[in-house]
N, CA, C and O of each residue as an XYZ file, in Angstrom:
192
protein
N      56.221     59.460     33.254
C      54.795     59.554     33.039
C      54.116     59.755     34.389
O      54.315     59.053     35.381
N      53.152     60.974     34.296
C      52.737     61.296     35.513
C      51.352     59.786     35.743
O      51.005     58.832     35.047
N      50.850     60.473     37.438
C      49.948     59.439     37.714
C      48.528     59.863     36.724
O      47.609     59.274     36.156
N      48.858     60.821     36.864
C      47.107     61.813     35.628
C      47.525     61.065     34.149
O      46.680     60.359     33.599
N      48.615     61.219     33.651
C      48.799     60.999     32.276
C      48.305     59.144     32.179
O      47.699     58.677     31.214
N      48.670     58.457     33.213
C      48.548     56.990     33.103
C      47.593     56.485     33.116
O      47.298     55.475     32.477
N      46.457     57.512     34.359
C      44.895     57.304     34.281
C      44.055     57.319     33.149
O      43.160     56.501     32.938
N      44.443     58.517     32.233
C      43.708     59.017     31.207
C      44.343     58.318     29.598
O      43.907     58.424     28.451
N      45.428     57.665     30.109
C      45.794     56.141     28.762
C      44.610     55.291     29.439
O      43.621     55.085     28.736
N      44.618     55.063     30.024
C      43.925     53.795     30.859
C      42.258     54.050     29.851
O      41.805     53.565     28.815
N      41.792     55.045     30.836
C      40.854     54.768     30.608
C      40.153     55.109     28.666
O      39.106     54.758     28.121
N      41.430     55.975     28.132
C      41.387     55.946     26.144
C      41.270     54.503     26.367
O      40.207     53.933     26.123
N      42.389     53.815     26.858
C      42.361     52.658     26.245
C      41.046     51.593     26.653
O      40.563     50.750     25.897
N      40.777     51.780     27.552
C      39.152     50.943     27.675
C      37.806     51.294     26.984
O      36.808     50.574     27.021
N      37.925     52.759     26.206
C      37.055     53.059     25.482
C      37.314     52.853     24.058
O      36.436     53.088     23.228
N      38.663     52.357     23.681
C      38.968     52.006     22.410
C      38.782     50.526     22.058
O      38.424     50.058     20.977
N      39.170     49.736     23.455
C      38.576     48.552     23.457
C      37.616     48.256     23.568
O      37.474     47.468     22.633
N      36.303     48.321     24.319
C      34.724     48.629     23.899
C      34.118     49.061     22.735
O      33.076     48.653     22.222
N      35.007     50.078     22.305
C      34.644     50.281     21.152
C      34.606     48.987     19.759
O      33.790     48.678     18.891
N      35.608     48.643     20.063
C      36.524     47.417     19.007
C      35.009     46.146     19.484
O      34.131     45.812     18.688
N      35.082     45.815     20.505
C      34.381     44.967     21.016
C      32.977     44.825     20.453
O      32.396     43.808     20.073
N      32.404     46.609     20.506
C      31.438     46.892     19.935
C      31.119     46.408     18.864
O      30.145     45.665     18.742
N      32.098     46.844     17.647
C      32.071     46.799     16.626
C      32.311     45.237     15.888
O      31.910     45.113     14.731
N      32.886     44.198     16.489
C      32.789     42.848     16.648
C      31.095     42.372     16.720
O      30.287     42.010     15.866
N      31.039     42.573     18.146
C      29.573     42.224     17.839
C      28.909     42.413     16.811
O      28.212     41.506     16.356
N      28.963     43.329     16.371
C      27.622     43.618     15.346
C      28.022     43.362     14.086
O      27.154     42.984     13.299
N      29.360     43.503     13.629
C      29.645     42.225     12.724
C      29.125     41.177     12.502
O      28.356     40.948     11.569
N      29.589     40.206     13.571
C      29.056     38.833     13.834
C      27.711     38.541     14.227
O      27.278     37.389     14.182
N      26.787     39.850     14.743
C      25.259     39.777     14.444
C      24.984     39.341     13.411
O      24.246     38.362     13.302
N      25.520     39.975     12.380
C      24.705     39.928     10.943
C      23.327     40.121     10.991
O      22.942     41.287     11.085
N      21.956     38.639     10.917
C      20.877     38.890     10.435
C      20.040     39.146      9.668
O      18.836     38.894      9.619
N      21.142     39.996      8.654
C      20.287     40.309      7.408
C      18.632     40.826      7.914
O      17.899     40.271      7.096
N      17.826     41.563      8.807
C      16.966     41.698      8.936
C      16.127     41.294      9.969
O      15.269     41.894     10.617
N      16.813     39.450     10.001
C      15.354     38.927     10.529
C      15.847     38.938     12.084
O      16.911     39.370     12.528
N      14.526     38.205     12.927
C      15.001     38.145     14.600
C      15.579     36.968     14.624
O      14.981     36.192     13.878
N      16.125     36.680     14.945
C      16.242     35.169     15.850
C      15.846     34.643     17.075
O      15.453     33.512     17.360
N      16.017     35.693     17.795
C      14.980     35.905     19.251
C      13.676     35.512     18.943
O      13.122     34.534     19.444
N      13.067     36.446     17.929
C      11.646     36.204     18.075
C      11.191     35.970     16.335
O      10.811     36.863     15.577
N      11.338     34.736     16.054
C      11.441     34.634     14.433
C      10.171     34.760     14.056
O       9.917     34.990     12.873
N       9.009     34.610     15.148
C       7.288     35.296     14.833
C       7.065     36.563     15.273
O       6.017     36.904     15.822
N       7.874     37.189     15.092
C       7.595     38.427     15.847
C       7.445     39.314     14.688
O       8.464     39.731     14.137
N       6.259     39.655     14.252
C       5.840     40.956     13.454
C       4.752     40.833     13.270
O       4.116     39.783     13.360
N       4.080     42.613     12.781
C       2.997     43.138     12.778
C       2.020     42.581     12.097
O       0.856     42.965     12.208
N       2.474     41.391     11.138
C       1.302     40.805     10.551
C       0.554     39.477     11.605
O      -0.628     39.136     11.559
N       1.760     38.826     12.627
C       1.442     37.919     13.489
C       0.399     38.467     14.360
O      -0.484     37.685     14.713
N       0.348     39.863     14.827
C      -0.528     40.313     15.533
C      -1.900     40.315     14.788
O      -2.887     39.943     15.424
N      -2.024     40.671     13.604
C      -3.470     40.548     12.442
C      -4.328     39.338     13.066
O      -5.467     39.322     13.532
N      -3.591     38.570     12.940
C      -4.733     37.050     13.184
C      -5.304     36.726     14.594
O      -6.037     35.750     14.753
């Protein structure tokens, strides 16, 4: 295996893992919708 061929596993493989990683997160986001950050945060809070 050349030094080019080992670079370019390397770096598939760090974009397949980010990817995976990615896709974890936002799984385990869930939310269903709401914030959790900012659980008053919407356009009707601004009304008043």
């Amino acid at each position: 295996m050349s030094a080019r061929t080992r670079w370019i596993g390397i770096i598939i493989g760090l974009l397949v893992g980010n990817a995976i990683a990615v896709a974890i997160l936002i799984a385990t986001s869930g939310g269903g919708g709401k914030s959790r950050v900012l659980p008053e945060y919407s356009v009707e809070s601004w009304k008043k």
